[in-house]
PyMOL Python script that loads the backbone (N, CA, C, O; Angstrom):
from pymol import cmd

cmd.read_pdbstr("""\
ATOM      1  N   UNK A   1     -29.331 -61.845  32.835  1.00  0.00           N
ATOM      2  CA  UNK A   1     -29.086 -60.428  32.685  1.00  0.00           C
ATOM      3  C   UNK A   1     -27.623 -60.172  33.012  1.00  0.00           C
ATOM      4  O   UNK A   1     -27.207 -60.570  34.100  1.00  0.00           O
ATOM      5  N   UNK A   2     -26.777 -59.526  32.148  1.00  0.00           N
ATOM      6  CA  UNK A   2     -25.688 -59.272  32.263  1.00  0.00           C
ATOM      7  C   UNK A   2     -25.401 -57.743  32.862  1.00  0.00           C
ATOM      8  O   UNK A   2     -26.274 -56.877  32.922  1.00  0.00           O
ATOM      9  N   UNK A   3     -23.992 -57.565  33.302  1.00  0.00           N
ATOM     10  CA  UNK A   3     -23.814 -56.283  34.329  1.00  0.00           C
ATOM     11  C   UNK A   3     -23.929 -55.176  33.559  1.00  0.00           C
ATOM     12  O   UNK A   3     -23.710 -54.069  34.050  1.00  0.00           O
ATOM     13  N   UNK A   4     -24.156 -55.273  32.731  1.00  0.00           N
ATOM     14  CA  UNK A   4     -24.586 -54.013  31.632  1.00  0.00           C
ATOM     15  C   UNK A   4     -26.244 -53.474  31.795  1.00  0.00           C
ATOM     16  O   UNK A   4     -26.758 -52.361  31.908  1.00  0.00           O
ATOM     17  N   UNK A   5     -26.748 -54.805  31.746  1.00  0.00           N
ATOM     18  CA  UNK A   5     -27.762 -54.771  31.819  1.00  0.00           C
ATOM     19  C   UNK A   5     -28.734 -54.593  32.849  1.00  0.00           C
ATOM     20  O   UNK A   5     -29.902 -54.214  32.763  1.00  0.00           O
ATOM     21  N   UNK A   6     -27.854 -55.030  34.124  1.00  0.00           N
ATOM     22  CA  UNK A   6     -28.484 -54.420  35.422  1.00  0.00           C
ATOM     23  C   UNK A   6     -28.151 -53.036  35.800  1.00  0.00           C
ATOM     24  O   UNK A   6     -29.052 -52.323  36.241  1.00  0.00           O
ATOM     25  N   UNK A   7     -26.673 -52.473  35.646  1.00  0.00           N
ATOM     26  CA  UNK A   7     -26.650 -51.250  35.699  1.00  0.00           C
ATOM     27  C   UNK A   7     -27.689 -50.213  35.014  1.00  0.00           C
ATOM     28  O   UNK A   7     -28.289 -49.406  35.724  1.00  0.00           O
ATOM     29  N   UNK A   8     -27.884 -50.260  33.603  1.00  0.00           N
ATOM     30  CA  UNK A   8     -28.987 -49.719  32.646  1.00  0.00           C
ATOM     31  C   UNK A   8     -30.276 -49.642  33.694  1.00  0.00           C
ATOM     32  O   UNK A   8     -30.979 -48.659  33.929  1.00  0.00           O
ATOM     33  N   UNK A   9     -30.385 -51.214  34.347  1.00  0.00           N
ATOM     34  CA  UNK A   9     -31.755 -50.646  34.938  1.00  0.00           C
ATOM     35  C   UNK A   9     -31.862 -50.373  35.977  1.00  0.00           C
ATOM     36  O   UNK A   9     -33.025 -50.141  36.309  1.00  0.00           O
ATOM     37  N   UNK A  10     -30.918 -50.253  36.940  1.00  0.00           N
ATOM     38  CA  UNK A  10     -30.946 -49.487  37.886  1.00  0.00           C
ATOM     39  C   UNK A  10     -30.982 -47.645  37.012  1.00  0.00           C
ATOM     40  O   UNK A  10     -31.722 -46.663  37.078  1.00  0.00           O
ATOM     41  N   UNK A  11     -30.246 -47.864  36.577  1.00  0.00           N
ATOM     42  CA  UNK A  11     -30.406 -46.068  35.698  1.00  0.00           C
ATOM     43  C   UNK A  11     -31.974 -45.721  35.532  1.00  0.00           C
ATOM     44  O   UNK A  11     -32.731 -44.889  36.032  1.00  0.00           O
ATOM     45  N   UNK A  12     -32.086 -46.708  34.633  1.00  0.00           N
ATOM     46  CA  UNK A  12     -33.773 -46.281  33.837  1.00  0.00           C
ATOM     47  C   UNK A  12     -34.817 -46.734  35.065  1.00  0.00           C
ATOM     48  O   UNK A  12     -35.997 -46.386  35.085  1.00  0.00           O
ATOM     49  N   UNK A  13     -34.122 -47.650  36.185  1.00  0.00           N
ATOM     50  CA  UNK A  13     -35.205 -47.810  37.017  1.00  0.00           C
ATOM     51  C   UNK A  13     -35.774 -46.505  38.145  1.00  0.00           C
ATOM     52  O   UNK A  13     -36.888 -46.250  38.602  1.00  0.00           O
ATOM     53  N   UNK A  14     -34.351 -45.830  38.322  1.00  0.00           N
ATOM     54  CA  UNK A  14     -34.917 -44.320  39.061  1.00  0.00           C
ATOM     55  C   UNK A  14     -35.043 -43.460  38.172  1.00  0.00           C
ATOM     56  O   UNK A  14     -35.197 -42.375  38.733  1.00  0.00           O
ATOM     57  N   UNK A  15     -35.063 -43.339  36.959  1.00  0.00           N
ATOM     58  CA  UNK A  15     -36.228 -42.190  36.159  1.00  0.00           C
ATOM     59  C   UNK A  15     -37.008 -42.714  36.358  1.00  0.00           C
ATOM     60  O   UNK A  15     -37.675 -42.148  37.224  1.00  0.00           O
ATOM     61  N   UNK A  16     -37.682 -44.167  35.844  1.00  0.00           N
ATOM     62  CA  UNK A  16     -38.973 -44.482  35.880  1.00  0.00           C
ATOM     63  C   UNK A  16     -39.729 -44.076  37.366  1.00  0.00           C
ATOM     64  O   UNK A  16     -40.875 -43.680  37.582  1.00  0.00           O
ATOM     65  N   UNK A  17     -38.426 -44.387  38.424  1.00  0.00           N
ATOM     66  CA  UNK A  17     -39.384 -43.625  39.993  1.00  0.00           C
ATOM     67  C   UNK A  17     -40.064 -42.292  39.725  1.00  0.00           C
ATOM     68  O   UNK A  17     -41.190 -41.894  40.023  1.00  0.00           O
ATOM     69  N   UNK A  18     -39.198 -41.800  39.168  1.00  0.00           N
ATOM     70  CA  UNK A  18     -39.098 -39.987  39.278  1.00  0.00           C
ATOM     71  C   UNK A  18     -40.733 -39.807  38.405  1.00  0.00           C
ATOM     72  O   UNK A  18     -41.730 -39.234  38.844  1.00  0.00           O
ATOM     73  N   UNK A  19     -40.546 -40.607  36.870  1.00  0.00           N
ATOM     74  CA  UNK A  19     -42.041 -40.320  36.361  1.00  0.00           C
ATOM     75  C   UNK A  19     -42.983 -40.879  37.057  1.00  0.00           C
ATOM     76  O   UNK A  19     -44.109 -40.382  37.099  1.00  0.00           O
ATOM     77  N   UNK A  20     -42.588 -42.256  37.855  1.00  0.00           N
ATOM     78  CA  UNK A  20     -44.069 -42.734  38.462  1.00  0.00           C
ATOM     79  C   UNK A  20     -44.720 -41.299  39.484  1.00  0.00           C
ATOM     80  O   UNK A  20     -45.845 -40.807  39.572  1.00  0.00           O
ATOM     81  N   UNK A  21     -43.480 -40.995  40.103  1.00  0.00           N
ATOM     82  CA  UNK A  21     -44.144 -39.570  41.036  1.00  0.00           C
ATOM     83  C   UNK A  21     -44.963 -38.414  40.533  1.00  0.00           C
ATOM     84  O   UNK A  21     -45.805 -37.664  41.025  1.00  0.00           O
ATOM     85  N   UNK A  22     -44.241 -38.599  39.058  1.00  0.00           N
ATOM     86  CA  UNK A  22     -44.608 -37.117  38.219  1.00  0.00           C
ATOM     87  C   UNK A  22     -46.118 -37.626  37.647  1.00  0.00           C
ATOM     88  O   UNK A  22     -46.979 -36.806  37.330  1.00  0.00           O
ATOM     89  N   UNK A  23     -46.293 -38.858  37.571  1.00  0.00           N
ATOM     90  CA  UNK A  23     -48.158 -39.438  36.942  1.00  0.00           C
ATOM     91  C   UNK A  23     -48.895 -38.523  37.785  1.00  0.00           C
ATOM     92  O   UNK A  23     -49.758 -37.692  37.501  1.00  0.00           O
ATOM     93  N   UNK A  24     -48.199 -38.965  39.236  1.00  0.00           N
ATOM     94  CA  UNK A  24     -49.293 -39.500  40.113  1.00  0.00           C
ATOM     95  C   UNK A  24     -49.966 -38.052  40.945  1.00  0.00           C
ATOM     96  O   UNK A  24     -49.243 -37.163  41.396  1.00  0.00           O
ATOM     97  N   UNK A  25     -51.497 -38.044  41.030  1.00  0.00           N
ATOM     98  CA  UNK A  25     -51.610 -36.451  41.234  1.00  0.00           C
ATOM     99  C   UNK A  25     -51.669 -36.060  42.723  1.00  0.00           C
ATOM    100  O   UNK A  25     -52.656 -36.572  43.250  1.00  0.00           O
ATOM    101  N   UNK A  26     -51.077 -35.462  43.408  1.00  0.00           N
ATOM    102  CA  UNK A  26     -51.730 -34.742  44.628  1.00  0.00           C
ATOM    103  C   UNK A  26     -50.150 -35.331  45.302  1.00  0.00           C
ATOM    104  O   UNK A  26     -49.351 -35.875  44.539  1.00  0.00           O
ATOM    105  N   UNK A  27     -49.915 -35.199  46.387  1.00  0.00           N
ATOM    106  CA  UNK A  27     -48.311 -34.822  46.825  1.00  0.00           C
ATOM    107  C   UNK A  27     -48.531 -36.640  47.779  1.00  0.00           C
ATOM    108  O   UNK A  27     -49.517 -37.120  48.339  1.00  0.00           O
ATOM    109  N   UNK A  28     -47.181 -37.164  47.584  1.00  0.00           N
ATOM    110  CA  UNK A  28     -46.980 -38.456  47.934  1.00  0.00           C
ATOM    111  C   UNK A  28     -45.940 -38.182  49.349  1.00  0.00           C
ATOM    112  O   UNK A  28     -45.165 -37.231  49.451  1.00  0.00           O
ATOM    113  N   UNK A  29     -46.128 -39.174  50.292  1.00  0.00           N
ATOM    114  CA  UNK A  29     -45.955 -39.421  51.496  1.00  0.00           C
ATOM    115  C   UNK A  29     -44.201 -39.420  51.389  1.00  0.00           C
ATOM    116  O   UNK A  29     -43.718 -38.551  52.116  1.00  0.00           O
ATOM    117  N   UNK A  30     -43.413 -40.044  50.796  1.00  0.00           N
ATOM    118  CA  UNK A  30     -42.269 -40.740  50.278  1.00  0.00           C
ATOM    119  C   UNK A  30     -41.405 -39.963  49.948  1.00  0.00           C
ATOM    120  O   UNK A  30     -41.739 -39.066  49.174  1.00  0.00           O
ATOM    121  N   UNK A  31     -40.019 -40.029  50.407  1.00  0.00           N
ATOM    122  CA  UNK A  31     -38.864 -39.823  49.929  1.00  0.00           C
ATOM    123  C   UNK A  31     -38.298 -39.770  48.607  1.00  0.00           C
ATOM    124  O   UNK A  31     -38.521 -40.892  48.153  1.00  0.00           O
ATOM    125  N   UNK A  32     -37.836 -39.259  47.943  1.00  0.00           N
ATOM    126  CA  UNK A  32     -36.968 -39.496  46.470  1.00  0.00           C
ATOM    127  C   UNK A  32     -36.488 -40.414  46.798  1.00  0.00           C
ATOM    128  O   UNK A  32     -36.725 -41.248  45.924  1.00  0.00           O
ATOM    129  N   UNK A  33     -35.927 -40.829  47.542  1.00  0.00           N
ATOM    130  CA  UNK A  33     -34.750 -42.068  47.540  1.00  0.00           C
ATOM    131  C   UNK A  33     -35.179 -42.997  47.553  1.00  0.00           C
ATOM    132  O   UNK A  33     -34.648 -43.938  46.964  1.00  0.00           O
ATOM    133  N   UNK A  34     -36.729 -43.165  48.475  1.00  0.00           N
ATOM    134  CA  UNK A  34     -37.356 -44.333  48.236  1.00  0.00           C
ATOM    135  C   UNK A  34     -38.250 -44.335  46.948  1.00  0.00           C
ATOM    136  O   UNK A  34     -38.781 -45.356  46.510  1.00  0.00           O
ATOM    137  N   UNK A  35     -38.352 -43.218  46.444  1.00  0.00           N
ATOM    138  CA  UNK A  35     -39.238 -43.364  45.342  1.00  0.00           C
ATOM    139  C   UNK A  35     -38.499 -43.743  43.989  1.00  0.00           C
ATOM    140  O   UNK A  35     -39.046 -44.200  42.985  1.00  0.00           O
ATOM    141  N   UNK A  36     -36.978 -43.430  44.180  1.00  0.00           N
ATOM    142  CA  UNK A  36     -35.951 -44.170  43.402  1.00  0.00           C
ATOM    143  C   UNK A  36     -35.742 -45.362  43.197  1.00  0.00           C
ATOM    144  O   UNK A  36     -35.415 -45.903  42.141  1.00  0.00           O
ATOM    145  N   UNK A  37     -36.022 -46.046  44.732  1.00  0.00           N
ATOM    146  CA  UNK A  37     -36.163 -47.877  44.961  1.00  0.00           C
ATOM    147  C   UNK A  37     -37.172 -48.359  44.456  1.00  0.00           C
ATOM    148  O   UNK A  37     -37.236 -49.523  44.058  1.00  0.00           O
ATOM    149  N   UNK A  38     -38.041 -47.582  44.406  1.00  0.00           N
ATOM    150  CA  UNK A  38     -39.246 -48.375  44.161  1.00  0.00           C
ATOM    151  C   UNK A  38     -39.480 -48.152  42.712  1.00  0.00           C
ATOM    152  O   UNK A  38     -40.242 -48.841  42.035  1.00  0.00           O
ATOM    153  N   UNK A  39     -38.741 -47.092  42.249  1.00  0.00           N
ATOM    154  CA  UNK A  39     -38.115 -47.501  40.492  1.00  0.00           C
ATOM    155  C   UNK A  39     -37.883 -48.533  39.615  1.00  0.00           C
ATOM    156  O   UNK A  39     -38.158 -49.069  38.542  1.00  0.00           O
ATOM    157  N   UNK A  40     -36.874 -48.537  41.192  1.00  0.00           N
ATOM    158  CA  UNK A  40     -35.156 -49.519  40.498  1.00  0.00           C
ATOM    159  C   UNK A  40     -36.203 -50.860  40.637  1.00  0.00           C
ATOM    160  O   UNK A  40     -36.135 -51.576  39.638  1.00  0.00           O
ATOM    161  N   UNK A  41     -36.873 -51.199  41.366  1.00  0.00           N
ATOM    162  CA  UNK A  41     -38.112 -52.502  41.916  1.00  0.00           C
ATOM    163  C   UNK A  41     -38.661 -52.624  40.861  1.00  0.00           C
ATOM    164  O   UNK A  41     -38.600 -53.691  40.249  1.00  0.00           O
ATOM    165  N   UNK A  42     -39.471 -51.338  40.297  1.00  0.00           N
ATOM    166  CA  UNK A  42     -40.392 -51.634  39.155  1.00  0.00           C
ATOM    167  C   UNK A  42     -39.919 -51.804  37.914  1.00  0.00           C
ATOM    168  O   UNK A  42     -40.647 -52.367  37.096  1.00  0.00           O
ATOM    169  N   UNK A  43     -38.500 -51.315  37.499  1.00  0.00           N
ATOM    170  CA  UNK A  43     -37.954 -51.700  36.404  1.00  0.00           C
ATOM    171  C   UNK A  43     -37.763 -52.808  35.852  1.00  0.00           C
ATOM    172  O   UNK A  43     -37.897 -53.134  34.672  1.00  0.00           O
ATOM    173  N   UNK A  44     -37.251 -53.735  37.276  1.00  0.00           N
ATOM    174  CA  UNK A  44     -37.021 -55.743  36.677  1.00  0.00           C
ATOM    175  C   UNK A  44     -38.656 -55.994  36.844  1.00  0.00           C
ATOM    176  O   UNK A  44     -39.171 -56.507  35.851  1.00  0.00           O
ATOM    177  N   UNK A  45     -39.367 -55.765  37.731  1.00  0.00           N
ATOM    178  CA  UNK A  45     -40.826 -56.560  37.800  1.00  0.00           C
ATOM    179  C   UNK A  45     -40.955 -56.078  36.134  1.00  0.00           C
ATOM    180  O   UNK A  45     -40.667 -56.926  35.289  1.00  0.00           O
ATOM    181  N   UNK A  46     -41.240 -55.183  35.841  1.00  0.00           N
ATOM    182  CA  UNK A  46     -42.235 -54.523  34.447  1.00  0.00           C
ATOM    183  C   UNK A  46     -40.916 -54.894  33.532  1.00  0.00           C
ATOM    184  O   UNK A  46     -41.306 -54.424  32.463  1.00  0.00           O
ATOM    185  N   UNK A  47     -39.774 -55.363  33.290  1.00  0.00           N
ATOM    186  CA  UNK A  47     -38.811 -55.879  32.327  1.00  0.00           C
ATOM    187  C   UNK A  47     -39.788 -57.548  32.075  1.00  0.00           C
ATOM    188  O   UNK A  47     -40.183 -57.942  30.978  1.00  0.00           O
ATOM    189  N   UNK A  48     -39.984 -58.265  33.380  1.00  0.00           N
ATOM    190  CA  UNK A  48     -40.492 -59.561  33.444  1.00  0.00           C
ATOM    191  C   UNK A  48     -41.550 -59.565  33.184  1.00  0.00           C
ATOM    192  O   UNK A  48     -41.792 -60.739  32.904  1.00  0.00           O
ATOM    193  N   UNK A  49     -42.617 -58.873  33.052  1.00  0.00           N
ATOM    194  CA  UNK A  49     -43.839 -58.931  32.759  1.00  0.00           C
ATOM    195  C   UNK A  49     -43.512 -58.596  31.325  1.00  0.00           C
ATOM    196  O   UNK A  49     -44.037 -59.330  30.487  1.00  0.00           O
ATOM    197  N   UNK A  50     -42.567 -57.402  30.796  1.00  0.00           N
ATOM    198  CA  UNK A  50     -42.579 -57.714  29.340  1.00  0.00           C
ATOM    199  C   UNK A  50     -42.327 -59.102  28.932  1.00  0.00           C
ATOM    200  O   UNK A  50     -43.239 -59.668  28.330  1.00  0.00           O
ATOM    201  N   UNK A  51     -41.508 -59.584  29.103  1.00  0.00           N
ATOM    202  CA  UNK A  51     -41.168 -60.866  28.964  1.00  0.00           C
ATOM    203  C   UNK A  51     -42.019 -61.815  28.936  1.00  0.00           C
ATOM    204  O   UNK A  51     -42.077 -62.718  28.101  1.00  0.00           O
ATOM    205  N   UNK A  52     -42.888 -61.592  30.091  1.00  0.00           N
ATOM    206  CA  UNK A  52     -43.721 -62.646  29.946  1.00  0.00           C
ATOM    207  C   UNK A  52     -45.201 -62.697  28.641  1.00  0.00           C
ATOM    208  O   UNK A  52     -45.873 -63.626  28.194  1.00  0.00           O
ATOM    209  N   UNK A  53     -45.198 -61.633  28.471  1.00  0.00           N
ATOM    210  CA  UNK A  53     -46.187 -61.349  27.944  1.00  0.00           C
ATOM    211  C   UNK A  53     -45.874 -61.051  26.561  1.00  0.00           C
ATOM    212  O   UNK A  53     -46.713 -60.623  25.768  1.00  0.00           O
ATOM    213  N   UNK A  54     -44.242 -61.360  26.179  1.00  0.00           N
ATOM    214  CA  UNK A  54     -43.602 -61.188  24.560  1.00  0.00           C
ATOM    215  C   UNK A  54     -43.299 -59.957  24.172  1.00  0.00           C
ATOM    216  O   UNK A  54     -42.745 -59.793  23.085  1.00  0.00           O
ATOM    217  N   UNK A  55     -43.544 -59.112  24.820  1.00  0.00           N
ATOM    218  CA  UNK A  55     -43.206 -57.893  24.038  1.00  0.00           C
ATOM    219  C   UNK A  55     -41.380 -57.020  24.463  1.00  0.00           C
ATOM    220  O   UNK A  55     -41.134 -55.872  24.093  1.00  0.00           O
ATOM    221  N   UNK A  56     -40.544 -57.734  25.119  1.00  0.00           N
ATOM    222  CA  UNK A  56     -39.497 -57.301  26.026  1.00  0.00           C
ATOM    223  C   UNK A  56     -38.429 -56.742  24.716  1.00  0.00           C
ATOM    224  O   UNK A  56     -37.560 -55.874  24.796  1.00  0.00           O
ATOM    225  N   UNK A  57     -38.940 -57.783  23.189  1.00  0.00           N
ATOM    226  CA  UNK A  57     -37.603 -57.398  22.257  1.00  0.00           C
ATOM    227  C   UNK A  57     -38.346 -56.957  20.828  1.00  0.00           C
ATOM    228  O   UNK A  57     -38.620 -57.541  19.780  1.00  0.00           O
ATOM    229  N   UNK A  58     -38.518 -55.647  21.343  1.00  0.00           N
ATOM    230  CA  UNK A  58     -39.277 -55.233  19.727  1.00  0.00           C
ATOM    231  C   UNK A  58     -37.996 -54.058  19.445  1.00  0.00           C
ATOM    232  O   UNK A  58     -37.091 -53.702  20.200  1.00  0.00           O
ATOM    233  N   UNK A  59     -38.319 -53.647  18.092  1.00  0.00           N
ATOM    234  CA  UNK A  59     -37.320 -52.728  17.136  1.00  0.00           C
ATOM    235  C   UNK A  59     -37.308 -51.077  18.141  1.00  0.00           C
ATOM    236  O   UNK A  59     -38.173 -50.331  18.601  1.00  0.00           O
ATOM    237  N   UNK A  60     -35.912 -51.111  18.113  1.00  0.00           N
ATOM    238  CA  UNK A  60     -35.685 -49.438  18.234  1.00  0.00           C
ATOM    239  C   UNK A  60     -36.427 -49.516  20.064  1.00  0.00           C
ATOM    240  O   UNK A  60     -36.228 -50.465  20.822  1.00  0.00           O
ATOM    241  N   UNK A  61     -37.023 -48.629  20.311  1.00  0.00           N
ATOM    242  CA  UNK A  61     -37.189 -48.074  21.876  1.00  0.00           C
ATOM    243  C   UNK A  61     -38.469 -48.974  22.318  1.00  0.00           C
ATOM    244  O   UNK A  61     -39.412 -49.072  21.533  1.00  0.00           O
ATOM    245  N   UNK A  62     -38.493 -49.558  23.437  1.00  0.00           N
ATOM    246  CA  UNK A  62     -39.595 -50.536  24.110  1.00  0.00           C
ATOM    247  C   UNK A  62     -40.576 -50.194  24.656  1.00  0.00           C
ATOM    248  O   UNK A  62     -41.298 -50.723  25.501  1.00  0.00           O
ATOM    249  N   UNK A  63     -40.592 -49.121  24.057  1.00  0.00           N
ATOM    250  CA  UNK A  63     -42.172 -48.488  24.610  1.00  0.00           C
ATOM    251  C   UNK A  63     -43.785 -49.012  25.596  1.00  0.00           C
ATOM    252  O   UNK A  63     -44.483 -48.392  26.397  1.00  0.00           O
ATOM    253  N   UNK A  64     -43.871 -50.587  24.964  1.00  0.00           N
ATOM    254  CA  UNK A  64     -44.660 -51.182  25.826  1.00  0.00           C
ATOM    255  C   UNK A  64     -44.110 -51.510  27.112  1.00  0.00           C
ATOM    256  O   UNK A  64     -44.781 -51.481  28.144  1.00  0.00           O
ATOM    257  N   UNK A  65     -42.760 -51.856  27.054  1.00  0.00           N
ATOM    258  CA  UNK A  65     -41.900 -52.300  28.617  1.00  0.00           C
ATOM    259  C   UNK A  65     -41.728 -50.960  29.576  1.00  0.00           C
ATOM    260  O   UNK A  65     -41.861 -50.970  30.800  1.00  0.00           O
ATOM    261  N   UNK A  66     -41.364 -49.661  28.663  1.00  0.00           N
ATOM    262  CA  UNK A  66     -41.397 -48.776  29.591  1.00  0.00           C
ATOM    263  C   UNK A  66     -42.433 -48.832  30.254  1.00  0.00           C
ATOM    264  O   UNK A  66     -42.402 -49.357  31.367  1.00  0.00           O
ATOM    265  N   UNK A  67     -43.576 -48.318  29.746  1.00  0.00           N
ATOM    266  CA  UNK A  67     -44.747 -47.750  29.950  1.00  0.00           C
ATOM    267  C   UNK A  67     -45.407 -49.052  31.095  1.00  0.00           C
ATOM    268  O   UNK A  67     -46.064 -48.693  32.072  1.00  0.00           O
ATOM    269  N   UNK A  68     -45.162 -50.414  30.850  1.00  0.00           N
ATOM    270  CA  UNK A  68     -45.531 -51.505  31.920  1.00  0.00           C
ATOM    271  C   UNK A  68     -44.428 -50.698  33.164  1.00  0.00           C
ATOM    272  O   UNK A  68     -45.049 -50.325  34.159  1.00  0.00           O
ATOM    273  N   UNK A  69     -43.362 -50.497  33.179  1.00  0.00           N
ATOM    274  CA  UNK A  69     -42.713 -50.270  34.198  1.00  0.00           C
ATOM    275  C   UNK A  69     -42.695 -48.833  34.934  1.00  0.00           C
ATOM    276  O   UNK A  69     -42.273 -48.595  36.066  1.00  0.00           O
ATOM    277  N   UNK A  70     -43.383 -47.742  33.799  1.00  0.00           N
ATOM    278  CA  UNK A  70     -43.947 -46.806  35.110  1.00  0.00           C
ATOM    279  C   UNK A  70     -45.594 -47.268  35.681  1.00  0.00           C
ATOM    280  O   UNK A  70     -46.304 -46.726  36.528  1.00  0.00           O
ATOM    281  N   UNK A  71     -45.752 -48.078  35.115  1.00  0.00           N
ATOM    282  CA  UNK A  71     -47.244 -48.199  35.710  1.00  0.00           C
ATOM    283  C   UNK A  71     -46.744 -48.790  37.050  1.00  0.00           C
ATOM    284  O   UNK A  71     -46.868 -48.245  38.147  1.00  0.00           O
ATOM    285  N   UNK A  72     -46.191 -49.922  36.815  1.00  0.00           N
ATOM    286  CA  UNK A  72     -45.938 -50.776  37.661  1.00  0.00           C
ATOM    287  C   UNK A  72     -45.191 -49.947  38.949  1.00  0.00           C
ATOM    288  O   UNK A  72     -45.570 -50.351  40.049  1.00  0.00           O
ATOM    289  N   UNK A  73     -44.547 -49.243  38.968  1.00  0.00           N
ATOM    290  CA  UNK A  73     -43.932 -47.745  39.526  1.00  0.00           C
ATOM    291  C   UNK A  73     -44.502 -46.847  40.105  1.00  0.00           C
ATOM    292  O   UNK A  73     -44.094 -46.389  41.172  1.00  0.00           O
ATOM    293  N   UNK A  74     -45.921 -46.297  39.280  1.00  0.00           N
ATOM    294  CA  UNK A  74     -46.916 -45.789  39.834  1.00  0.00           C
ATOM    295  C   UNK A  74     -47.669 -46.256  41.107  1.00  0.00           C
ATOM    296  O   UNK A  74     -47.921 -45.482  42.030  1.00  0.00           O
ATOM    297  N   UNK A  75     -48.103 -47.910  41.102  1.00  0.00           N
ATOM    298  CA  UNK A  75     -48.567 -48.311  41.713  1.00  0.00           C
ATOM    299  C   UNK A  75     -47.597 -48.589  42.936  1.00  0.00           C
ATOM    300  O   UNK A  75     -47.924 -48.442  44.114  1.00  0.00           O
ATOM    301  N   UNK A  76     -46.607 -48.928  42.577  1.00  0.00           N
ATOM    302  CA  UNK A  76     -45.580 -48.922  43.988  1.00  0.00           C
ATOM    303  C   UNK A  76     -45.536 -47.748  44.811  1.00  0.00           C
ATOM    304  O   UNK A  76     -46.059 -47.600  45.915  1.00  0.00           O
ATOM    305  N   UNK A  77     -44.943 -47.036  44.236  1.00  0.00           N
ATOM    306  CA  UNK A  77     -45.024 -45.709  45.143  1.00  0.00           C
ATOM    307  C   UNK A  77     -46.516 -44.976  45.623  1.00  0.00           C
ATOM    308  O   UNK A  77     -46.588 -43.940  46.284  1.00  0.00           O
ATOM    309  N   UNK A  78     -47.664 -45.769  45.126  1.00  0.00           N
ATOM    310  CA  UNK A  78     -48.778 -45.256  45.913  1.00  0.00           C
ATOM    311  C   UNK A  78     -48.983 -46.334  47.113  1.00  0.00           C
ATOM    312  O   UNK A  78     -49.585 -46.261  48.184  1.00  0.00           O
ATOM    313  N   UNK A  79     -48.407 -47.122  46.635  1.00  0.00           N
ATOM    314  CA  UNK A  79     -49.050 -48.310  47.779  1.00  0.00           C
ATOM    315  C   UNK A  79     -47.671 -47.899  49.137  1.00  0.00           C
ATOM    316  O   UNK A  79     -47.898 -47.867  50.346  1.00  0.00           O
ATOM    317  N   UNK A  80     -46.504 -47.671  48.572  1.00  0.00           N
ATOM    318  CA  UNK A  80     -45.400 -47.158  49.615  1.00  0.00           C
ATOM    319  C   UNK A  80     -45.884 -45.777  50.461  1.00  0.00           C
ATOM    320  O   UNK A  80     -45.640 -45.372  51.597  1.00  0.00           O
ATOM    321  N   UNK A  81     -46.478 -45.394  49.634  1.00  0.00           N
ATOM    322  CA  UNK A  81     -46.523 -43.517  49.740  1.00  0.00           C
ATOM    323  C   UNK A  81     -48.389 -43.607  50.941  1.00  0.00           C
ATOM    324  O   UNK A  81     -48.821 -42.693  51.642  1.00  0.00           O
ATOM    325  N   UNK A  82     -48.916 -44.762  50.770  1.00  0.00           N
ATOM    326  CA  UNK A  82     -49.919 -45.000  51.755  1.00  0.00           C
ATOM    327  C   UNK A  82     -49.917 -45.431  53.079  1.00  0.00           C
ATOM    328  O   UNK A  82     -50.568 -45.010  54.035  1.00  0.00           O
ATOM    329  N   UNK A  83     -48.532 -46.945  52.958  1.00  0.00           N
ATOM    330  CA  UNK A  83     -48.200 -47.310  53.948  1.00  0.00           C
ATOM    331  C   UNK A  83     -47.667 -46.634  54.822  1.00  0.00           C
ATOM    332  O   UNK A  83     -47.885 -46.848  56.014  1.00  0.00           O
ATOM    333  N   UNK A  84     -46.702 -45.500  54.305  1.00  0.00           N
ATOM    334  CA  UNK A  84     -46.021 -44.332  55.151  1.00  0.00           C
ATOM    335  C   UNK A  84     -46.568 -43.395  55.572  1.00  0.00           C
ATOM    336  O   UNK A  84     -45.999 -42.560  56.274  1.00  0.00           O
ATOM    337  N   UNK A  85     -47.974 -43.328  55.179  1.00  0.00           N
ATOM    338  CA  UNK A  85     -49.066 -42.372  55.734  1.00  0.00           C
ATOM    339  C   UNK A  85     -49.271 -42.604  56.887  1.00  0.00           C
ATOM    340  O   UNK A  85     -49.000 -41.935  57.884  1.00  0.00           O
ATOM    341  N   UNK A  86     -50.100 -44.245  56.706  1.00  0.00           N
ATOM    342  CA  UNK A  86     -50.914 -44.463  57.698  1.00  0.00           C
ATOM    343  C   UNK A  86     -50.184 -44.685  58.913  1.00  0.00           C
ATOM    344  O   UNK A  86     -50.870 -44.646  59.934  1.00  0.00           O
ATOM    345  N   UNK A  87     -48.509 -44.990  59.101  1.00  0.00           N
ATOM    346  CA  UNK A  87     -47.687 -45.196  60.355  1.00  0.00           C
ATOM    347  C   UNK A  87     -47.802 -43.626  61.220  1.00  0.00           C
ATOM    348  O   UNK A  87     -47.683 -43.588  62.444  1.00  0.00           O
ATOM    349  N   UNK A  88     -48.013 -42.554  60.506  1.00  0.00           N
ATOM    350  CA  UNK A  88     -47.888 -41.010  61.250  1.00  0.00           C
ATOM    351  C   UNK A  88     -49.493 -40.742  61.540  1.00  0.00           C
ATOM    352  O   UNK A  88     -49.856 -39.700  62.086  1.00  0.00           O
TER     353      UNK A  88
END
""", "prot")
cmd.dss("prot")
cmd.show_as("cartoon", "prot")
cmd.util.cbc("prot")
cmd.orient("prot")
């Protein structure tokens, strides 16, 4: 991955935070900032799972890679947004 290419996903990796928050229903434990990290996290995991699974270089917009990487996003920030529960 070239520096183009990590910058991009740090970019697209905190929208993808921002929508994993916006899925997910009922109010989450978590910070924006961490819910940004856990974006920027789910963006390379769900880039590699496209990858692994072939779909990382299809025509025009990657729709299956996004959509792996807010899931993957979703689930982060619930599993973050639990752990930070249960410490209070």
């Amino acid at each position: 991955m070239h520096v183009d290419g990590i910058i991009s996903a740090i970019v697209i990796g905190a929208i993808i935070g921002v929508l994993a928050r916006l899925v997910l229903p009922g109010r989450q434990n978590i910070s924006i900032l961490l819910t940004i990290i856990v974006g920027i996290v789910a963006a390379f995991i769900g880039t590699a799972l496209a990858r692994a699974i072939g779909v990382d270089n299809t025509p025009r917009i990657d729709w299956i890679e996004i959509i792996l990487q807010v899931v993957v996003a979703a689930v982060g920030v619930t599993i973050v947004g639990s752990l930070r529960g249960r410490r209070r």
